[in-house]
C-alpha positions as CSV (number, residue, x, y, z in Angstrom):
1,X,0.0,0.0,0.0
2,X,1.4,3.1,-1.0
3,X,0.3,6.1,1.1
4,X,1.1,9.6,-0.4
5,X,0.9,12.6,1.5
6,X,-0.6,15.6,-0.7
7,X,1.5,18.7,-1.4
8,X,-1.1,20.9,-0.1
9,X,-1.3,19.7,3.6
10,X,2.9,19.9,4.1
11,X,2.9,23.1,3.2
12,X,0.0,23.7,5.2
13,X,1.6,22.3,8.2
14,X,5.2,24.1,7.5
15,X,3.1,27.9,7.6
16,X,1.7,27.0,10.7
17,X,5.1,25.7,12.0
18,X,6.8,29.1,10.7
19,X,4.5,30.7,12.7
20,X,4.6,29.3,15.8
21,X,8.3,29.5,15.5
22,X,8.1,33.3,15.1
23,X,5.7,33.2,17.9
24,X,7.7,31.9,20.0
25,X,11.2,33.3,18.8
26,X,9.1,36.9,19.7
27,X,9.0,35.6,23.2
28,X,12.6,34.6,23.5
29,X,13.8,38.7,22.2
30,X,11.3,40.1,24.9
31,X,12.4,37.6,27.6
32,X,16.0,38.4,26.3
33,X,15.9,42.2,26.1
34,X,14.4,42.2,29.1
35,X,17.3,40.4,30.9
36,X,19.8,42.5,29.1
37,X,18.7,45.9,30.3
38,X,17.6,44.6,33.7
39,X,21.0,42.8,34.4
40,X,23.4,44.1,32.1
41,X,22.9,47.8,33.1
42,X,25.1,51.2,34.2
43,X,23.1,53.1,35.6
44,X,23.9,56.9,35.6
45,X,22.4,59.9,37.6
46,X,22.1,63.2,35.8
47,X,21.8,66.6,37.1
48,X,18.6,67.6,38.1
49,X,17.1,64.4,39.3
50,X,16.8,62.4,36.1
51,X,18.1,58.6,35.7
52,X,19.4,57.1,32.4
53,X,21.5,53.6,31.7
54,X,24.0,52.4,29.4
55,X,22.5,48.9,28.4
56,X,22.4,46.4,25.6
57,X,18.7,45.6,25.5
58,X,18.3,48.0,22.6
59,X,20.8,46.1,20.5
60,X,18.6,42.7,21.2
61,X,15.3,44.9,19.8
62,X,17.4,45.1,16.5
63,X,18.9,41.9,16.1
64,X,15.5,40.4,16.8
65,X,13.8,42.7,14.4
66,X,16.5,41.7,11.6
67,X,16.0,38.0,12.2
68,X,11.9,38.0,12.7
69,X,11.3,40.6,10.6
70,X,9.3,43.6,11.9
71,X,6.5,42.9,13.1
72,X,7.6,40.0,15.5
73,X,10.9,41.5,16.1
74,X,9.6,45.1,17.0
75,X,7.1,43.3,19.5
76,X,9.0,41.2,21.0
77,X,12.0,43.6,21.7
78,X,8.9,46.6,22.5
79,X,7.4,44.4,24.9
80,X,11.0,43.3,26.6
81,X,11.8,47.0,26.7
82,X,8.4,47.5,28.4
83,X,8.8,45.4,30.5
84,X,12.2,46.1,31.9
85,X,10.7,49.9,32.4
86,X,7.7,48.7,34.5
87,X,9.3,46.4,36.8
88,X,12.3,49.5,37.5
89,X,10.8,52.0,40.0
90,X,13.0,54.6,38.1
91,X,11.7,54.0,34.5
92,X,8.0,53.1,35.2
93,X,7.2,56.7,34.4
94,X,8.7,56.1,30.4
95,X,7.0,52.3,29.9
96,X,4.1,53.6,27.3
97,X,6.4,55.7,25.6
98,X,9.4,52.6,25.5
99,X,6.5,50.5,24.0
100,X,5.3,53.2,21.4
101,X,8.7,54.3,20.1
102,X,10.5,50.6,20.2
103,X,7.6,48.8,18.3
104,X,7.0,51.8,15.7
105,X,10.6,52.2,15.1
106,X,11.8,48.3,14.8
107,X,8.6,47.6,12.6
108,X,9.3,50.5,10.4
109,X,12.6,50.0,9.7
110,X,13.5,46.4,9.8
111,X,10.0,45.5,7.8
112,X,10.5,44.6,4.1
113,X,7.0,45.4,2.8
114,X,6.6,48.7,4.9
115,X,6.3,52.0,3.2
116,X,7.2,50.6,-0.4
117,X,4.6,52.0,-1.8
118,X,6.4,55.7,-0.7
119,X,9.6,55.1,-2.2
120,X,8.7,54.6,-6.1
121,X,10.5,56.8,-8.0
122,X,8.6,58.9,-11.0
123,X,8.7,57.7,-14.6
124,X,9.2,61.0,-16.5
């Protein structure tokens, strides 16, 4: 008895593996960009009050929005980022705006199919 299995149902099955995988890659950038700017942190006073850090994490947001492509890679490293800020007294204040900046900036720049449509040149 020869069994085939059709065409149609592999590829099926590999789109919803792709996505899972990007599902949970996303959650492996958040988890790690969170532990890279909790952990793996200076942090510096300014004058006048105001508290920055010198930290990695930012660098995970990238490389995760280079591998996963936008979309996954600017949420998952947006909600790392956000993370980090709410669970740090200092930086609960900036947490929307961490979220908000990180995800429009990674899934703007690092997304193949965004904004194509604004950067045809003229036929003259």
């Amino acid at each position: 008895m020869d069994y085939e299995i059709p065409r149609s149902g592999i590829m099926e099955v590999n789109m919803k593996n792709e996505k899972l995988l990007k599902l949970v890659l996303t959650g492996v950038f958040a988890a790690l960009s969170y532990v890279v700017f909790t952990f793996l942190q200076i942090k510096l006073t300014l004058p006048g009050g105001d508290a920055t850090s010198i930290h990695l994490g930012n660098a995970i947001c990238v490389l995760g929005a280079l591998l996963l492509g936008g979309l996954y890679g600017g949420l998952g490293g947006a909600l790392g980022m956000t993370a980090g800020d709410l669970f740090d007294p200092v930086y609960v204040v900036y947490a929307p705006k961490t979220f908000i900046a990180l995800y429009r900036t990674d899934h703007r720049h690092y997304c193949p199919s965004y904004g194509t449509h604004q950067h045809r040149t003229r036929q003259r």
